[in-house]
C-alpha positions in Angstrom: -1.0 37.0 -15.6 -4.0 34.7 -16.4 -1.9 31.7 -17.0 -0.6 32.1 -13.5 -3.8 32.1 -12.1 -4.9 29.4 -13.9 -1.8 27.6 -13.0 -1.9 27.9 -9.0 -5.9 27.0 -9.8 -5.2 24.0 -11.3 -2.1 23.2 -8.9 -4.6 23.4 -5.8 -7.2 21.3 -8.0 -4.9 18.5 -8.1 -3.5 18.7 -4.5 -6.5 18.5 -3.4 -6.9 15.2 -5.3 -3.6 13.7 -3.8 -5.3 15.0 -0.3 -8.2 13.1 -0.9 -6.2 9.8 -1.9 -4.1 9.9 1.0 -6.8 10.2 3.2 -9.4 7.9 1.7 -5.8 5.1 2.3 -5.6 6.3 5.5 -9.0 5.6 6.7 -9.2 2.0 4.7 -6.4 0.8 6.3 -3.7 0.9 4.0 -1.2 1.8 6.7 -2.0 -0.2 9.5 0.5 -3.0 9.1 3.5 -1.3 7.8 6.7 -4.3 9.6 4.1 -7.0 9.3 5.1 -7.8 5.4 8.9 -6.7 5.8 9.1 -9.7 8.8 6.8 -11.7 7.3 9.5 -13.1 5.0 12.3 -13.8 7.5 10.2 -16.4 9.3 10.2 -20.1 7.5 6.8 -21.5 5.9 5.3 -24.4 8.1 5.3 -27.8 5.5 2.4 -28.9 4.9 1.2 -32.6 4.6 1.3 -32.9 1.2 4.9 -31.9 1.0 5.6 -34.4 4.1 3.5 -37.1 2.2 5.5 -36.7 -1.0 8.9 -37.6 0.8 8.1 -40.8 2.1 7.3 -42.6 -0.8 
């Protein structure tokens, strides 16, 4: 009956980790820009000069 105990202890130990985690990301900003990568890659990069510069010679 111990190990039980010491079981749902050491489960509520670590969800409280995980609780932690989730809202230390949450309050550094780790979800505040969730389409802004996923879009990101759809739109073309502008050249720059150097590639323009390599072209014409």
């Amino acid at each position: 009956m111990s190990v039980l105990f010491m079981t749902i202890f050491f489960s509520f130990i670590i969800a409280l980790f995980f609780l932690v985690g989730f809202i230390w990301s949450v309050k550094s900003g780790q979800f505040d820009d969730t389409d802004g990568p996923a879009v990101r890659m759809l739109f073309d990069d502008k050249k720059s000069s150097h590639a323009t510069n390599n072209n014409k010679s």
